[in-house]
C-alpha positions in Angstrom: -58.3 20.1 -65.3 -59.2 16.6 -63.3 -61.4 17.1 -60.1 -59.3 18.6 -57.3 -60.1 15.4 -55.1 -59.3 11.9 -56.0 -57.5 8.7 -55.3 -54.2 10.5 -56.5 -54.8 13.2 -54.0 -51.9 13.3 -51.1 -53.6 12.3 -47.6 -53.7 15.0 -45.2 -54.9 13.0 -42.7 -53.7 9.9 -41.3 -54.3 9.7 -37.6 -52.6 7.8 -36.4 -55.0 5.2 -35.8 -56.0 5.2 -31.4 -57.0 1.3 -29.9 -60.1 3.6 -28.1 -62.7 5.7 -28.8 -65.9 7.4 -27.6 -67.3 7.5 -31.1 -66.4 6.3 -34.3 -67.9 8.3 -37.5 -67.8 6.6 -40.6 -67.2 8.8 -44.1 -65.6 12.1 -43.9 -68.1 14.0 -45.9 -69.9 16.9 -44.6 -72.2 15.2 -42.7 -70.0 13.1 -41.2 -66.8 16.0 -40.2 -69.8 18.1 -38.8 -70.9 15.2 -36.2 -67.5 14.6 -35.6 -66.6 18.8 -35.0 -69.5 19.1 -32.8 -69.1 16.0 -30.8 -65.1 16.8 -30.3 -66.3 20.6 -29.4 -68.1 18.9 -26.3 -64.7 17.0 -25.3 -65.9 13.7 -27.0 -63.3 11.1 -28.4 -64.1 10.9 -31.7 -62.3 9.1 -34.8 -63.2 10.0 -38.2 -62.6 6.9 -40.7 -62.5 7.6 -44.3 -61.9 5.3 -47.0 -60.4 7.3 -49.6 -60.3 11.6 -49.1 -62.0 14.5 -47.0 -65.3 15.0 -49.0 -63.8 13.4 -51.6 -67.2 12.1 -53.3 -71.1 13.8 -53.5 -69.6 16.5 -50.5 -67.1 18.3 -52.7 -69.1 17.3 -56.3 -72.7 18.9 -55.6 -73.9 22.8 -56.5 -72.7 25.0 -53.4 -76.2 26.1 -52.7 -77.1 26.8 -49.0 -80.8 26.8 -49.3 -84.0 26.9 -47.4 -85.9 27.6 -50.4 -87.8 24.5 -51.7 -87.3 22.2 -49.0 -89.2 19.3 -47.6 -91.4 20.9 -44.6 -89.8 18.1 -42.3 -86.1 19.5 -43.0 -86.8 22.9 -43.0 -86.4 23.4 -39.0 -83.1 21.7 -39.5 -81.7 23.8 -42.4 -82.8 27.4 -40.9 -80.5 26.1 -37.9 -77.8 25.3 -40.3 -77.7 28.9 -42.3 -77.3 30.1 -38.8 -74.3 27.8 -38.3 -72.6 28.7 -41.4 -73.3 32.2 -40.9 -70.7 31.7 -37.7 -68.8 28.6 -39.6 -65.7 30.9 -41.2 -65.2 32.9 -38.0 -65.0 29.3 -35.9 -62.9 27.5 -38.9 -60.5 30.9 -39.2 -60.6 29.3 -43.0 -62.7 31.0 -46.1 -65.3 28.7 -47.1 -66.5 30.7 -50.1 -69.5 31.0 -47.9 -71.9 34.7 -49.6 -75.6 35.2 -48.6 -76.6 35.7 -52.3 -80.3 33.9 -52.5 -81.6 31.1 -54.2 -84.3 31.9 -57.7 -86.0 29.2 -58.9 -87.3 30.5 -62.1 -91.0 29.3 -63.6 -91.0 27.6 -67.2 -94.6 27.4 -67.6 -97.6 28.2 -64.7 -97.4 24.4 -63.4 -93.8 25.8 -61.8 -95.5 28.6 -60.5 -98.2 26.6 -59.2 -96.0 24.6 -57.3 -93.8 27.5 -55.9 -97.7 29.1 -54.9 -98.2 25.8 -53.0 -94.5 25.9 -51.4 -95.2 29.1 -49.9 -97.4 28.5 -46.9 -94.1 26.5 -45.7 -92.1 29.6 -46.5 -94.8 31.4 -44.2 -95.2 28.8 -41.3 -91.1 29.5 -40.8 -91.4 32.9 -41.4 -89.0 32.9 -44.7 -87.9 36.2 -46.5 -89.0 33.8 -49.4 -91.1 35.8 -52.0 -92.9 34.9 -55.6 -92.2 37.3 -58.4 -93.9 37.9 -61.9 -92.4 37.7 -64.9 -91.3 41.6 -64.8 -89.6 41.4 -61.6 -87.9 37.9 -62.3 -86.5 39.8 -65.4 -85.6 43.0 -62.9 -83.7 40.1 -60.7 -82.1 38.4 -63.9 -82.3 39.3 -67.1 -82.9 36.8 -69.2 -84.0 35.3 -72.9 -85.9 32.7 -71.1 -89.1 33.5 -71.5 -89.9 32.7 -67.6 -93.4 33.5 -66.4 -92.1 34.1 -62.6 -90.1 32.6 -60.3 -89.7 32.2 -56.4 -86.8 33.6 -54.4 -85.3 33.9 -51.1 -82.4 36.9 -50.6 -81.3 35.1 -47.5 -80.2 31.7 -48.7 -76.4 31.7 -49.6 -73.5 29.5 -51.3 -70.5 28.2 -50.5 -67.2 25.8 -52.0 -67.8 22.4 -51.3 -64.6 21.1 -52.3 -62.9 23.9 -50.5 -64.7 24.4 -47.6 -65.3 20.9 -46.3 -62.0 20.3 -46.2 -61.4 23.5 -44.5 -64.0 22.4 -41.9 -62.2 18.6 -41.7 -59.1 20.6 -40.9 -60.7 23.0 -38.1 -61.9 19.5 -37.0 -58.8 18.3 -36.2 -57.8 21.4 -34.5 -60.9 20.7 -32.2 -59.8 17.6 -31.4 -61.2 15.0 -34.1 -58.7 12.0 -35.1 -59.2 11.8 -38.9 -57.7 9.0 -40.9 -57.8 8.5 -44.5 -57.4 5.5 -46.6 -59.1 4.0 -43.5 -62.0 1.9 -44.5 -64.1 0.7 -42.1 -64.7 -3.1 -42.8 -67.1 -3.8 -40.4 -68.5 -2.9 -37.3 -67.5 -4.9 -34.5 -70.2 -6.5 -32.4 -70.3 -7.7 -29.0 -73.5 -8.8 -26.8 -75.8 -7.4 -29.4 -74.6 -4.4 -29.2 -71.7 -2.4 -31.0 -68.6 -2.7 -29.5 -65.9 -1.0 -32.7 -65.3 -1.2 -35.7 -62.8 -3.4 -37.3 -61.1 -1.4 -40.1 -58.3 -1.9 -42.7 -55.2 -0.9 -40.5 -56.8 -2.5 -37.3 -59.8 -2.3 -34.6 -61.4 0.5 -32.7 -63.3 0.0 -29.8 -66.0 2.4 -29.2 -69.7 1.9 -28.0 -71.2 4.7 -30.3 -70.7 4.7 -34.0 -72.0 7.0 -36.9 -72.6 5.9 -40.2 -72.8 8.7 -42.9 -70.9 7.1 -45.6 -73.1 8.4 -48.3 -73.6 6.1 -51.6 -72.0 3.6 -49.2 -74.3 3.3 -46.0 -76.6 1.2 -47.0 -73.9 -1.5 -48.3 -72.3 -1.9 -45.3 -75.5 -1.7 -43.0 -77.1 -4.8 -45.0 -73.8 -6.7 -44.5 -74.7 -6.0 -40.5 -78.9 -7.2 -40.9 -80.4 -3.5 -41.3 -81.9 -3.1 -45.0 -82.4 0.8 -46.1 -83.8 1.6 -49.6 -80.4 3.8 -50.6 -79.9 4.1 -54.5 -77.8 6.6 -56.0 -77.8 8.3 -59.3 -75.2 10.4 -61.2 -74.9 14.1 -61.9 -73.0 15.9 -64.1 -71.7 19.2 -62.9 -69.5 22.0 -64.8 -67.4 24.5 -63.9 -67.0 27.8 -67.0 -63.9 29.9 -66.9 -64.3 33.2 -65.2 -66.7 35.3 -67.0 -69.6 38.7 -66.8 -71.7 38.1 -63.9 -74.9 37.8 -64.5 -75.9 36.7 -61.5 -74.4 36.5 -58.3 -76.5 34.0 -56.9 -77.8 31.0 -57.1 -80.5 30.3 -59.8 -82.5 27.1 -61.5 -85.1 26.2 -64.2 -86.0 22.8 -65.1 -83.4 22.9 -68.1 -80.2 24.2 -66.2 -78.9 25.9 -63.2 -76.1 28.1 -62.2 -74.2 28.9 -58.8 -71.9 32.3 -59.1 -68.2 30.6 -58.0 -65.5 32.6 -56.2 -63.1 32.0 -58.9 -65.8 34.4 -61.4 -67.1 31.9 -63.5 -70.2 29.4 -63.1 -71.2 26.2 -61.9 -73.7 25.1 -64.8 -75.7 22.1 -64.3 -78.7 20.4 -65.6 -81.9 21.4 -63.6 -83.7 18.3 -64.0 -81.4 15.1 -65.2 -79.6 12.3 -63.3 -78.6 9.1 -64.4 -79.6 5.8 -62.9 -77.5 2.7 -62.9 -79.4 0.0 -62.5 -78.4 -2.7 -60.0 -79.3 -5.3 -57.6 -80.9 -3.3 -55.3 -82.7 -1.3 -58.1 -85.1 -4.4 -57.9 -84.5 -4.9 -54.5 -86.0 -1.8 -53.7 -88.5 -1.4 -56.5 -91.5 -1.2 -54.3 -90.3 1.6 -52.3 -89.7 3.7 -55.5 -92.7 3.5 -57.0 -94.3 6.7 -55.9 -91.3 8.5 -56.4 -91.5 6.5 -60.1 -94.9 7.8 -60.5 -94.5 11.6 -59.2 -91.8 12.0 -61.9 -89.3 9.7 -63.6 -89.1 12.6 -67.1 -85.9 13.7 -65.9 -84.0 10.1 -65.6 -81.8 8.4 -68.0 -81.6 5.0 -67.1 -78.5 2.8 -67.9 -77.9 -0.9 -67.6 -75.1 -1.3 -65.0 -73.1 0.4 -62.9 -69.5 0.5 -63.3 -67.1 -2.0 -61.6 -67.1 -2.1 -57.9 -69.8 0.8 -57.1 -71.9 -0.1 -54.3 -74.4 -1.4 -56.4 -72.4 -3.0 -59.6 -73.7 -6.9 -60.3 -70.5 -7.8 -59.1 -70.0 -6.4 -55.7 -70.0 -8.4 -52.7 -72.8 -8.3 -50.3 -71.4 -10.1 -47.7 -67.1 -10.1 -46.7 -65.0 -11.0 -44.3 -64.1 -8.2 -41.6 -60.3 -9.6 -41.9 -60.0 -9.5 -45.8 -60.2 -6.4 -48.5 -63.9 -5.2 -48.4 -65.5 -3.0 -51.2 -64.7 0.0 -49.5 -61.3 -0.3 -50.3 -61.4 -1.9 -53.9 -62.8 1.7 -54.9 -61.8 4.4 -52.6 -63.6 7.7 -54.5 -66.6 7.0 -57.0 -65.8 9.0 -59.6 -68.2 9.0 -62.3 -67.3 10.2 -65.7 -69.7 13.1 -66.9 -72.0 13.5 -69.5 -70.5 14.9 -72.7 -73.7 15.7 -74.8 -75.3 16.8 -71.3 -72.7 19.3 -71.5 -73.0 20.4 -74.4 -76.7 21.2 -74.2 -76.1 23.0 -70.8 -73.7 25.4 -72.9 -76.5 25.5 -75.1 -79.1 26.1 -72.9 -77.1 28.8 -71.0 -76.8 30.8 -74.4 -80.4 30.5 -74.9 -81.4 32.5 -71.7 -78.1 35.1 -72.1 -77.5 35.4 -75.6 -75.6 38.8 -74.8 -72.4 36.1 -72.7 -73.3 32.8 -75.6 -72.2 29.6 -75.3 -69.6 29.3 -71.7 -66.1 27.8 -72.1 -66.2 24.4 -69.1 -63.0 25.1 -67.2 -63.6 21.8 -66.0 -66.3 18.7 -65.5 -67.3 16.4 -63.3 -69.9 14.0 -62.1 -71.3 12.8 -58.7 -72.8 9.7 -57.4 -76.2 11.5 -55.4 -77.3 9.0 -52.7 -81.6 9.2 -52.5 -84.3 7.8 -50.6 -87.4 6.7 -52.0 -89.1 9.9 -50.3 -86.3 12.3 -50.9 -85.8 12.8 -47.4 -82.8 11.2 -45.2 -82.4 8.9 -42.9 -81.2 10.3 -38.9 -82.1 7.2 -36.8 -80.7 5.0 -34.4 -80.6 1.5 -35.4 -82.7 -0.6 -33.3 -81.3 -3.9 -34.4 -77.6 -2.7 -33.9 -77.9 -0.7 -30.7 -75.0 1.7 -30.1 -75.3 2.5 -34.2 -76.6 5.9 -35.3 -77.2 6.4 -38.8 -77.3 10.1 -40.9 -77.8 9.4 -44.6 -79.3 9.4 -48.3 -79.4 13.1 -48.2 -80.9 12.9 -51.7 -78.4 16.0 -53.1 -79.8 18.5 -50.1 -76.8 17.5 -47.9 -73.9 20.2 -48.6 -76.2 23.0 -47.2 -77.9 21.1 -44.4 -74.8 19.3 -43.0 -74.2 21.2 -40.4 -77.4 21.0 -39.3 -77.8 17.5 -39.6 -74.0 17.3 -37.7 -75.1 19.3 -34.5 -78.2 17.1 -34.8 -76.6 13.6 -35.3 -73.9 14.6 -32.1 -77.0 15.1 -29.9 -78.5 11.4 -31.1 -75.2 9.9 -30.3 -75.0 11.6 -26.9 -78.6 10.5 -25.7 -79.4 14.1 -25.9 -83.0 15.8 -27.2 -82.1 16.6 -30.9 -84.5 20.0 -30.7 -86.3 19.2 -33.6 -88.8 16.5 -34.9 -87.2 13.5 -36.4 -90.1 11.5 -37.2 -89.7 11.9 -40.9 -86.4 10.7 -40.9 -86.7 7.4 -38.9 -85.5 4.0 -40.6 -88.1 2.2 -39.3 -90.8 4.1 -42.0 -89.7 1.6 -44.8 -90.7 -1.7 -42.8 -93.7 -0.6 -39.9 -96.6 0.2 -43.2 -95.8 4.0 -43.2 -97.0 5.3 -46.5 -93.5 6.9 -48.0 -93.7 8.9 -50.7 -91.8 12.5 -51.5 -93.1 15.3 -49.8 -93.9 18.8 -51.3 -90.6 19.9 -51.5 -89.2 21.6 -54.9 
């Protein structure tokens, strides 16, 4: 089975393409079809340019989880709003979006996890969380295992969903709203006039619109350089699986530091590794070396690092930093980054699954995939204007937390755009922490 969204994929979108806009959002994952649905909910013009699919990259590849468990402090406010939005999201979207209110475990391998989910607690409590710490008996109540876990923490209330199901669903209940999508649209450039944005110019002609969003993912920071504005954005790769239908064992959502698992709608597994990404290394992986280092520092144990990225991802030696608005840009030389998983990862996931059920064994995959996770050095995004490139709003580098908090961060990003109060403190999120001497380094998220 390939992944259900790719280049080949028929476009279910395509416009057509207006001369005018109010707002312009650029990438059609989640982040950027919840902006769009919110914004178009309030009577706003709004185009939706995608280069390739709907959610066709990191918004239809990650876990499913909905989760408040774990989180940065700063994001937490933003992702209890979100669980409410999804809560309401099927009913709004008439669509099933897989969406179950089965919790999130995180399960202890040694007292240093435990420690940690000790410490994580008193957030839980601040935000009054039905988040709780078990011992090793009632972990093994909750899932029985062969794992040997000493505890774990777990909140009943956090949920899952189908990213490569739902976000399409919500693109689609987008465009009943309102929202002009168009696919194979990439937006070259945005198009500037007094200082300020004016458009964008993309592949099958300009827009003019006074407000854009960028929340292009792995992308954002490519094109913003190209326009002056430098963000520390690198991405690494994930490799996901899906088994065949098999016994629940769970049907939540559950982790370790060796694998974790998301119960699917179809009865079988996602199964993923619970700490492992690759890291290509690239131009900006020196670039940005000096903002990495305390994430370096705090824990590099789980990164694989490989020489170069492949041809044309955003940051391959050979892509172009700089283009002309009137020729082919990057965006459209790759459409979907579609990275090709890790084979012995798999294996060892299959392995590692059998260890802690030996009753189920080793899981046949159904399928495989990978992901290209966009991350900031502090693990937290970026929702700012951009000060040098006024009528710009940016929502990215959601560092692998964005399926769950996107619509959240949508409702949040329409209120930027629309000079409203956002009703939650940004600070952490600004663009301006990586160039005004802000320390930046992760927070004490899990």
């Amino acid at each position: 089975m390939t992944f259900p969204i790719s280049e080949a994929s028929p476009v279910r979108f395509s416009g057509p393409l207006p001369a005018a806009a109010d707002v312009v959002v650029i990438g059609g994952g989640v982040v950027g079809v919840m902006t769009a649905w919110f914004l178009a909910k309030r009577g706003v013009r709004v185009v939706l340019c995608e280069k390739g699919r709907i959610a066709g990259e990191q918004s239809s590849r990650n876990w499913g989880w909905v989760r408040q468990q774990g989180r940065d402090p700063a994001e937490l406010p933003i992702m209890i709003e979100s669980l409410s939005i999804w809560k309401g999201l099927e009913a709004e979207a008439n669509a099933d979006l897989g969406f179950r209110q089965t919790g999130v475990l995180y399960a202890a391998n040694g007292r240093k996890d435990m420690a940690e989910f000790e410490a994580w607690m008193a957030h839980a409590r601040a935000h009054g969380l039905d988040t709780r710490l078990l011992g090793r008996v009632e972990i093994a109540d909750l899932l029985p295992n062969a794992a040997g876990w000493v505890g774990g923490i777990w909140t009943a209330s956090d949920a899952r969903a189908e990213p490569w199901v739902a976000v399409p669903r919500l693109a689609e209940a987008a465009a009943r709203t309102g929202v002009t999508i168009v696919e194979n649209c990439a937006v070259r450039a945005l198009d500037m006039a007094a200082g300020r944005v004016a458009g964008v110019v993309t592949e099958l002609g300009r827009i003019s619109a006074d407000r854009v969003v960028l929340a292009g993912g792995a992308w954002s920071a490519l094109l913003a350089r190209a326009h002056g504005v430098d963000m520390p954005q690198l991405s690494v790769r994930a490799t996901v699986t899906a088994t065949v239908p098999m016994a629940e064992v769970f049907s939540g959502a559950a982790a370790d530091n060796h694998f974790a698992i998301r119960r699917r709608f179809d009865g079988g597994y996602t199964l993923t590794p619970g700490h492992f990404h690759e890291f290509f290394i690239g131009p900006d992986a020196f670039r940005h070396l000096r903002a990495f280092l305390p994430q370096i520092r705090k824990d590099i144990s789980g990164t694989r690092f490989l020489p170069a990225a492949p041809r044309h991802y955003p940051d391959a030696w050979g892509t172009p930093r700089r283009w002309a608005a009137d020729a082919e840009s990057p965006f459209e030389r790759l459409r979907i980054l579609n990275p090709d998983p890790n084979r012995a990862m798999i294996e060892r996931l299959r392995d590692r699954f059998a260890a802690a059920f030996p009753a189920l064994g080793r899981p046949k995959i159904a399928t495989a995939w990978a992901g290209m996770i966009d991350t900031m050095p502090d693990i937290v995004p970026v929702i700012d204007h951009a000060a040098a490139l006024p009528g710009l709003t940016i929502a990215t580098g959601m560092s692998g937390h964005g399926f769950g908090i996107g619509p959240g961060i949508g409702r949040v990003v329409a209120d930027l755009v629309e000079g409203r109060a956002p009703g939650h403190d940004l600070t952490r999120f600004r663009l301006s922490r990586f160039g005004d001497g802000s320390a930046v380094a992760p927070g004490p998220a899990l």
